[in-house]
Structure formats: structure tokens, C-alpha cells
C-alpha positions as CSV (number, residue, x, y, z in Angstrom):
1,X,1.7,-35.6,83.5
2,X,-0.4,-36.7,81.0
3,X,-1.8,-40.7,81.7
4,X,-2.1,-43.4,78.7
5,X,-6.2,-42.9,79.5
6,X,-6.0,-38.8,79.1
7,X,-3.5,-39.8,75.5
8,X,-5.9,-42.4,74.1
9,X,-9.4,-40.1,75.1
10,X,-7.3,-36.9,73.5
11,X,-6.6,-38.6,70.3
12,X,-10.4,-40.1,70.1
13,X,-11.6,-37.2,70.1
14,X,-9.2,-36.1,67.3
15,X,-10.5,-39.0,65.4
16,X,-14.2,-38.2,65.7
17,X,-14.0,-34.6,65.0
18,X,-11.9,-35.2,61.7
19,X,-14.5,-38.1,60.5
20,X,-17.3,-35.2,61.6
21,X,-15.8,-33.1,59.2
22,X,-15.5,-35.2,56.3
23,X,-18.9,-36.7,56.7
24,X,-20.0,-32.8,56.9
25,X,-18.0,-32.3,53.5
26,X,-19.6,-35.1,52.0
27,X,-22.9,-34.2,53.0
28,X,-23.2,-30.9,52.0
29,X,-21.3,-32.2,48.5
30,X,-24.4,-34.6,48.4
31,X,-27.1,-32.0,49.0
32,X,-25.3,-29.6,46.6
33,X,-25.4,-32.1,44.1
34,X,-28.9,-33.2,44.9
35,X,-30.7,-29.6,44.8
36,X,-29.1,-28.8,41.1
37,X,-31.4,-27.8,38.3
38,X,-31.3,-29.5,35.0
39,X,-29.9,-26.2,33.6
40,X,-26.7,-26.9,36.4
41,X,-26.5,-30.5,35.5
42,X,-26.3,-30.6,32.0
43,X,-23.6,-27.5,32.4
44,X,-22.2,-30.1,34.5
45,X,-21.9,-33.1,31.9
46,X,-21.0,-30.7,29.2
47,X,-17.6,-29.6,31.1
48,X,-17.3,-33.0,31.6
49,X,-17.0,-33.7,28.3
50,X,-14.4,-31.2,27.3
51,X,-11.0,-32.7,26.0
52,X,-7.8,-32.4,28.8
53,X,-4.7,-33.1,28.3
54,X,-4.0,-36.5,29.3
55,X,-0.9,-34.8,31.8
56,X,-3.5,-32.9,33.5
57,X,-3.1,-33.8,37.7
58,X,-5.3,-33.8,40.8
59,X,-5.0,-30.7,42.3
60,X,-2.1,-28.9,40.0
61,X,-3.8,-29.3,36.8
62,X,-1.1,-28.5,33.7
63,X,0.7,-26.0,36.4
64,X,3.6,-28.8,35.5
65,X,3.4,-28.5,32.0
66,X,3.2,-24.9,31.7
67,X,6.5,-23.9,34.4
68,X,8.6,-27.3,33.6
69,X,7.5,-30.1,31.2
70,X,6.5,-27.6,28.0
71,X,7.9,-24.5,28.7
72,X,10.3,-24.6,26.3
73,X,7.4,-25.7,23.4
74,X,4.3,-24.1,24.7
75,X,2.9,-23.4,21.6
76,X,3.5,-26.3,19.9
77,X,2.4,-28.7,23.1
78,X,-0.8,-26.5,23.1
79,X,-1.2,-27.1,19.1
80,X,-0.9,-30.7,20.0
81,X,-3.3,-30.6,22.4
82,X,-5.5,-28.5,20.0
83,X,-5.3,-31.2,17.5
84,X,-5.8,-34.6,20.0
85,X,-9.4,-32.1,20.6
86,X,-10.0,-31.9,16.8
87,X,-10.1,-28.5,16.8
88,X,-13.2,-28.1,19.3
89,X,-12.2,-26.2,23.0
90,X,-10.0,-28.1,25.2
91,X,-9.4,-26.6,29.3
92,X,-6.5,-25.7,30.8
93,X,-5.8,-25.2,34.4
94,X,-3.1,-23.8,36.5
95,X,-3.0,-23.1,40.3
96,X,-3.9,-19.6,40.8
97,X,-5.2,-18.9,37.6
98,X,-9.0,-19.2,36.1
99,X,-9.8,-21.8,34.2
100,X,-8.6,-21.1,30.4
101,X,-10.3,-22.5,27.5
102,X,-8.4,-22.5,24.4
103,X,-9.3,-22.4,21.1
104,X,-8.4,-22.7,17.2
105,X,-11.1,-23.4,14.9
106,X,-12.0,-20.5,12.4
107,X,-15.6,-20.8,13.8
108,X,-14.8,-20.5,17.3
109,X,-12.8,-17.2,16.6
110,X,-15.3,-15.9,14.9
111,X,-18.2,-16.8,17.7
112,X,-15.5,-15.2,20.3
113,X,-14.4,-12.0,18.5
114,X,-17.9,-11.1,16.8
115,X,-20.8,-13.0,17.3
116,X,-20.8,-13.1,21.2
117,X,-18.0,-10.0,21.5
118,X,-20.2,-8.6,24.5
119,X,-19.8,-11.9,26.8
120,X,-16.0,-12.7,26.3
121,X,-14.2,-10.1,28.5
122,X,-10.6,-10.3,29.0
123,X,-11.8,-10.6,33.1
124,X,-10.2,-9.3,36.1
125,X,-7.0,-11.6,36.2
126,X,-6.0,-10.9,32.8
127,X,-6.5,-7.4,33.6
128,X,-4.0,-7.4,36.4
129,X,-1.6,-9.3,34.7
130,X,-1.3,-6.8,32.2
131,X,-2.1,-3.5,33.8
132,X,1.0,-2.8,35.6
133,X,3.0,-2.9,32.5
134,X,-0.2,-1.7,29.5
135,X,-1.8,0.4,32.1
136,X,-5.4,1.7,30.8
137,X,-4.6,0.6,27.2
138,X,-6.9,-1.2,24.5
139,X,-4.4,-4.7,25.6
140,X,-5.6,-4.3,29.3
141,X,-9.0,-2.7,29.7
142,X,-12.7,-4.3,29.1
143,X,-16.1,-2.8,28.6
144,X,-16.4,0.9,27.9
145,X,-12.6,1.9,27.8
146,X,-12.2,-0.6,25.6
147,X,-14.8,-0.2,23.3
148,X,-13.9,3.8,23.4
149,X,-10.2,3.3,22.3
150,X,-10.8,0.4,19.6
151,X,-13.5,2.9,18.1
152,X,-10.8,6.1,17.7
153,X,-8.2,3.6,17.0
154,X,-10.3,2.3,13.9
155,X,-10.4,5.4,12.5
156,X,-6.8,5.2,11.4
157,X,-7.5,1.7,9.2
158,X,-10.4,2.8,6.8
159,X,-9.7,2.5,3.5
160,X,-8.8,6.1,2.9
161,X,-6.4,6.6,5.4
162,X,-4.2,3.2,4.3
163,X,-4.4,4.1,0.8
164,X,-3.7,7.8,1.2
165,X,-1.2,7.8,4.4
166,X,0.2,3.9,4.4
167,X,1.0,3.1,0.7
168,X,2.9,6.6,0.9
169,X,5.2,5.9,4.1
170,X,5.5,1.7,2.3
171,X,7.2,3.0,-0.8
172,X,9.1,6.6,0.7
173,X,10.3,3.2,3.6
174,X,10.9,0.9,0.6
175,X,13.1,3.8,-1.2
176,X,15.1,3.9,2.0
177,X,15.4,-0.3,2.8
178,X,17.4,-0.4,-0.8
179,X,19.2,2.1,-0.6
180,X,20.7,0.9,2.8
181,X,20.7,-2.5,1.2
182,X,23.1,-1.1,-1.9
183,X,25.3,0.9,0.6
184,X,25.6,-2.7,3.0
185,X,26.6,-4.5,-0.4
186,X,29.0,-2.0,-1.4
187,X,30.8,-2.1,1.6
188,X,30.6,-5.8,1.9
189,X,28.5,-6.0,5.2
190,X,26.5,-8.8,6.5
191,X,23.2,-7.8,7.3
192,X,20.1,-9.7,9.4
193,X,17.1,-9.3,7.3
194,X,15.1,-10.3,10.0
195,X,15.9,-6.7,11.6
196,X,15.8,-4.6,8.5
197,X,12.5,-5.7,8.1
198,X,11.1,-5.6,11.7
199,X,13.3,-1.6,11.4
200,X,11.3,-1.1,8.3
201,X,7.8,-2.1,10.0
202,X,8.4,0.2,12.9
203,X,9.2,3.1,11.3
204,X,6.2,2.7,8.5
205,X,3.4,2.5,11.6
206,X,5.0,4.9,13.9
207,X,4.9,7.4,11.1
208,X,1.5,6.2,10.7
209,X,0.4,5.8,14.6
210,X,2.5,9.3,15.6
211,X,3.5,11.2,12.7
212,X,7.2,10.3,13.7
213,X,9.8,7.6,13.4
214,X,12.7,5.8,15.4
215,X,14.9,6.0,12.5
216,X,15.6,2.0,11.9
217,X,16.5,2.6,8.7
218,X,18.9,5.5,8.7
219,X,22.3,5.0,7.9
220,X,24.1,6.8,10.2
221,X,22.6,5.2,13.0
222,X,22.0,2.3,12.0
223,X,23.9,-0.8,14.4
224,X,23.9,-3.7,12.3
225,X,25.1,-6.4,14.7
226,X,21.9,-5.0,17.4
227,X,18.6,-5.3,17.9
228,X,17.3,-1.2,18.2
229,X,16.6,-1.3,21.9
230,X,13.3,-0.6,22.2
231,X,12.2,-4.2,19.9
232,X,14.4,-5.7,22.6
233,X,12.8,-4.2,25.4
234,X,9.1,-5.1,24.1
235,X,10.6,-8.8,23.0
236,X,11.4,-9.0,27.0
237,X,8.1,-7.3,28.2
238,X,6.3,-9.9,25.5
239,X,8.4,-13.0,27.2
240,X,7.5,-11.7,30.7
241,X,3.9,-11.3,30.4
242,X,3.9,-14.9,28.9
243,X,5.1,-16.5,31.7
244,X,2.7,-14.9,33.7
245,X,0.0,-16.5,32.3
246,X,2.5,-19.9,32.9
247,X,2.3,-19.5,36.7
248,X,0.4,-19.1,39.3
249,X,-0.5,-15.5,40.2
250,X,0.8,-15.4,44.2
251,X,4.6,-16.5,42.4
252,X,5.0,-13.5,40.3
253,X,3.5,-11.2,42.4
254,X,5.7,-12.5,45.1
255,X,9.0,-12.2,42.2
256,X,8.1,-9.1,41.7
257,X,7.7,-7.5,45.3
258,X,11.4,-9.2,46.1
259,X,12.1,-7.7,42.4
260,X,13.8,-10.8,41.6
261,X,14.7,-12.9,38.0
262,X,12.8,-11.1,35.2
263,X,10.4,-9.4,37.2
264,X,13.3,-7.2,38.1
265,X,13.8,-6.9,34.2
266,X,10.7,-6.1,33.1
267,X,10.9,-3.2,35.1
268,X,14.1,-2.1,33.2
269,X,12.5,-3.1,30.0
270,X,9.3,-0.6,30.7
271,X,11.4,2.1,31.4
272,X,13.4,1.8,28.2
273,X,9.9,1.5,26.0
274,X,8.2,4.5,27.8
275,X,11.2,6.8,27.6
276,X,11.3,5.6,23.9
277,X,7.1,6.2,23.5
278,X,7.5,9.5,25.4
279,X,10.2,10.6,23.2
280,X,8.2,10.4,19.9
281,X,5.3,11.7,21.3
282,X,7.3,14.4,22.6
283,X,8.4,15.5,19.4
284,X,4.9,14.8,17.4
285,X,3.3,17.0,19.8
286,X,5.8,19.8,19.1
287,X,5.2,19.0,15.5
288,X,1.4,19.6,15.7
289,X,2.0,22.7,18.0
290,X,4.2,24.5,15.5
291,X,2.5,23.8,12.4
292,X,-0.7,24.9,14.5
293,X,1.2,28.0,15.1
294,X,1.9,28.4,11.7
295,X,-1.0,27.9,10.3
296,X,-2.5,30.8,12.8
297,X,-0.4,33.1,11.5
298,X,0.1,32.6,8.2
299,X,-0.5,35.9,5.8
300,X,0.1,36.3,2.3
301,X,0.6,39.5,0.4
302,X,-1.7,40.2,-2.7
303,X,-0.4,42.2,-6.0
304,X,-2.1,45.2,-5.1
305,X,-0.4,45.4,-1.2
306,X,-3.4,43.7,0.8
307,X,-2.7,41.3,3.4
308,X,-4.9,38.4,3.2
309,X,-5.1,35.1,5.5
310,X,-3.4,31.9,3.7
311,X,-5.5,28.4,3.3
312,X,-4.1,26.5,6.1
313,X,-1.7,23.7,5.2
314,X,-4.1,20.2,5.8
315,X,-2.1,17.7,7.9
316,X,-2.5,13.8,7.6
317,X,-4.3,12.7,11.0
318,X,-2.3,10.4,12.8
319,X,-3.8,8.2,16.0
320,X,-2.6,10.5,18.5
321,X,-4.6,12.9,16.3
322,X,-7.4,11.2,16.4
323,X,-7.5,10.4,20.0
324,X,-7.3,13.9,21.3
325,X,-9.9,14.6,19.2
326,X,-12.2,12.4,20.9
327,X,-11.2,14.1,24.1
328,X,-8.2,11.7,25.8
329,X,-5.8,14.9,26.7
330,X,-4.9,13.0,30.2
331,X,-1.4,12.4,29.7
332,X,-0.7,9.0,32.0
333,X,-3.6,7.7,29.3
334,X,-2.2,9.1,26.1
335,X,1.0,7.0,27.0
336,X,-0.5,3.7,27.8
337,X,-2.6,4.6,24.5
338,X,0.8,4.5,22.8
339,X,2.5,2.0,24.6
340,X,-0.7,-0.4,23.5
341,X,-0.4,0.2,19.9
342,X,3.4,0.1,19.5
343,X,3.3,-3.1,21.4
344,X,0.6,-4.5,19.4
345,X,2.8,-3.6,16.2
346,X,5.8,-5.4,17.2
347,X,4.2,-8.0,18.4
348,X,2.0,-8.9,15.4
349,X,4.2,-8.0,12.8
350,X,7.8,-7.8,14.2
351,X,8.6,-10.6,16.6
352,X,5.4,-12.8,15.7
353,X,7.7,-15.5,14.9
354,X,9.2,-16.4,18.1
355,X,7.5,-19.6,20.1
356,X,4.7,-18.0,21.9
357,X,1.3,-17.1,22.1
358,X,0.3,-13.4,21.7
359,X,-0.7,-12.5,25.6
């Protein structure tokens, strides 16, 4: 049995070793903080200075704010925020996550997007937030994949291409929006604008992106009273990769091994958008193939009994075009490729108005 003596000599020596310790911590905090450079210091004072939200905690940060106190109003608690900083770069912090700064000023944009492009990578967490669901696409990737895609992508916004191939699909789309509208009124129907138009969107830049079309607009198949599933799907997908960036990264990633909550749905949701993406692609390839086919074979018949080869028939370029041009005939990467730009689309133009920030 253990004596009083033994007890009290046991828990003295507990005593010491933890004040060892902190005395250790607090020396090595001191020499740290003594063997700085000027460079390190004024980096120092500088993130210092840098507005916080006044709910910002020891420890936690705005991990509060983000899962519980603001969810509901995240953007608008982070325009508040943006303002109370008059528009300079405020921090953000929550457990498990880097450091975010976040910006709003025109200027800043502009020093993040062009000036200083080459330093502000999207960085390894944001990566892996994103790459189970956007794989290897423009949304996920950095550096050289990155600048590779954006650079075949741009090809399908110069000024030729949306003057020859958009402002055609806008008004053949238009033709078709009224004359749904017309057969809606005739027959007395109540319609949500709000999905005609995102229906009308998708089908303009799919025609565009693929040289195909999800049919929004067509009458016969058109379900008034529901969202086409695949803007429902990426709405989802959106919602879940927001609230990844809410949490700390060891709680989704534990969700989503259990496949609990919307973890589990997001997995649904993917499978609905790629069956969807691999659909039209599907049928865009066949389109290419056949007219390729065509065009091979194509012979005309002179007056005078000749056969002679015909000119063959020139074919708008579309993005998939375009990429396996440059050589991206990998077929796990043409997907993500696709699943990146329709997601872009519906996010930008479609659902842009719902309380979030684009992830």
C-alpha cells in the first residue's frame, strides 16, 4: 500500500514536471520571438492588425459562427463583416481549416485574379475539399492543369465564337421560351419563371459547351411543378461543398466515411449529375463520329458521270471539341472537364441567387 509520504512525493513530482514543461514552452516561445528578423516581425504586426470579427474565440475561432450562430445568413454575416473592415481583408478561422482571408474590394479582386494570379493557389485543402466530387477539373486543380484547361476552355468565349455560335442558340432558345410561354397561357398554367429561365440557360450553354441539350424547354417534357433533376442535384452538390468549407475537415471526412446526413446525399447527387454529363457527351460524341463518317464518304456526281469528293460540311467547335483537340482523350478527365463547366454554369448563372458563396 501506498503511504501518505510515497502520495505527497508522487504528486511533487507531477507538479514539477508540468511547471518544467510550461517554463520549457515559454522559453522556447521567448527565444522564437527573440531570434525574429525585421522582415518576421513586421509580418507579425501586420496580421495583427487585420480586422476579426468581434465573435472570434480562443481556440475555436468563428468555427461557432460558421456551423451554428450564422449558418443560416453566412453571406450576409460575412458582408457585415466585410463592411465593419471597410472593405480592406478581414481573417477568418475555423478549426481544421487554414486560415481564410476574405475579400471584396474591386482592387483586391483584381490584385488576386490578375496582378499576382501566379501566388494565389486554390492550395491543398481546397483541393481536397473539392476533388472527390470536381475530380481533375478547372474548379479543383492548380498550377499546370489548371492553366492547361482555362487556356482550351477560353477558346470557346472569343468574340467570334459568341457572336457566331451564342447569339444563334439565344434567339433559336428565345423562339422556343415563348412559344412554351403562349402554350402555358393558353392552357391556363402557372409557371415558375425562375425555372424557365435557369431551363433556358442550360440548354443555351450545353448547346454551346457540348453541341447538345437537356431539353428544359420542350414541351412534351417539360414538368412544370419540378426542378429538372440534374439543377437539383448540382443545387445539393453546391450546398454540400459549402458546408465544407463551414466545418472542420476531420467532421466531414468522418460523415462521409459513416456516409451519414448529406454526405450520404451528395453521393446520390454525383451520381445523378454524372449519369446526366455522360449522357450528353455520349450522344455529342456519336454526333461528331457520324458526321465525321459522313464527311469521309461523301461523293457527288458531276453532269458528265464523274464522281468527285464533296466540300466537307464545317461544324461549329464546341468545348469538348476543343479539348480533344488539345490532346485530353482520357475519358475519367473528359468528364470531370464537363462536370466543371456545367457546374460553373448553374452555379453562376442558374442558382446564383440562393444565400451562399460560390465554393
Amino acid at each position: 500500500m501506498w503511504s501518505y509520504a510515497q502520495h505527497a512525493s508522487n504528486q511533487h513530482s507531477v507538479v514539477l514536471t508540468g511547471t518544467a514543461l510550461v517554463v520549457a514552452l515559454l522559453g522556447w516561445k521567448v527565444l522564437v520571438h527573440a531570434l525574429r528578423t525585421p522582415e518576421q516581425k513586421a509580418a507579425d504586426e501586420s496580421f495583427r492588425r487585420i480586422h476579426r470579427p468581434a465573435s472570434t474565440l480562443p481556440l475555436v475561432g468563428n468555427t461557432l459562427d460558421a456551423m451554428f450562430f450564422q449558418t443560416g445568413r453566412f453571406v450576409d454575416w460575412m458582408a457585415d463583416q466585410s463592411a465593419l473592415a471597410d472593405g480592406k481583408p478581414w481573417l477568418m478561422s475555423i478549426i481544421g481549416l487554414p486560415p481564410t482571408f476574405v475579400i471584396s474590394s474591386p482592387e483586391s479582386y483584381e490584385d488576386l485574379f490578375k496582378t499576382q494570379l501566379h501566388i494565389f493557389e486554390r492550395g491543398a485543402t481546397m483541393s481536397y475539399i473539392f476533388k472527390d466530387f470536381l475530380g481533375e477539373g478547372i474548379i479543383a486543380v492548380d498550377g499546370h492543369k489548371w492553366k492547361q484547361q482555362r487556356k482550351t476552355a477560353s477558346h470557346l468565349f472569343t468574340n467570334r465564337m459568341m457572336r457566331d455560335v451564342m447569339s444563334k442558340e439565344v434567339r433559336d432558345k428565345c423562339i422556343k421560351l415563348r412559344d412554351l410561354l403562349d402554350h402555358c397561357a393558353q392552357q391556363g398554367k402557372t409557371v415558375s419563371m425562375k425555372s424557365l429561365i435557369s431551363k433556358f440557360t442550360s440548354d443555351v450553354f450545353t448547346k454551346i459547351g457540348f453541341g447538345e441539350e437537356l431539353h428544359g424547354l420542350d414541351a412534351s417534357k417539360l414538368d412544370l411543378e419540378q426542378e429538372h433533376p440534374f439543377f437539383q442535384a448540382i443545387d445539393d452538390m453546391s450546398r454540400l461543398l459549402q458546408l465544407r468549407c463551414q466545418q472542420p475537415m476531420f467532421l466531414w471526412r468522418l460523415k462521409r466515411w459513416l456516409n451519414l446526413g448529406e454526405e450520404r446525399e451528395g453521393k446520390k447527387n454525383m451520381k445523378i449529375i454524372k449519369a446526366i454529363v455522360n449522357d450528353v457527351m455520349a450522344q455529342s460524341l456519336a454526333r461528331k463520329s457520324a458526321s465525321l463518317e459522313h464527311d469521309t464518304a461523301a461523293q457527288g456526281i458531276t453532269e458528265d458521270g464523274n464522281y468527285v469528293l464533296m466540300e466537307p460540311k464545317t461544324e461549329t467547335k464546341d468545348l469538348l471539341s476543343f479539348f480533344l483537340e488539345s490532346g485530353l482523350t482520357d475519358a475519367q478527365q473528359l468528364q470531370d472537364m464537363a462536370v466543371n463547366f456545367l457546374y460553373l454554369l448553374v452555379r453562376v448563372v442558374v442558382v446564383r441567387g440562393h444565400d451562399e458563396p460560390l465554393p
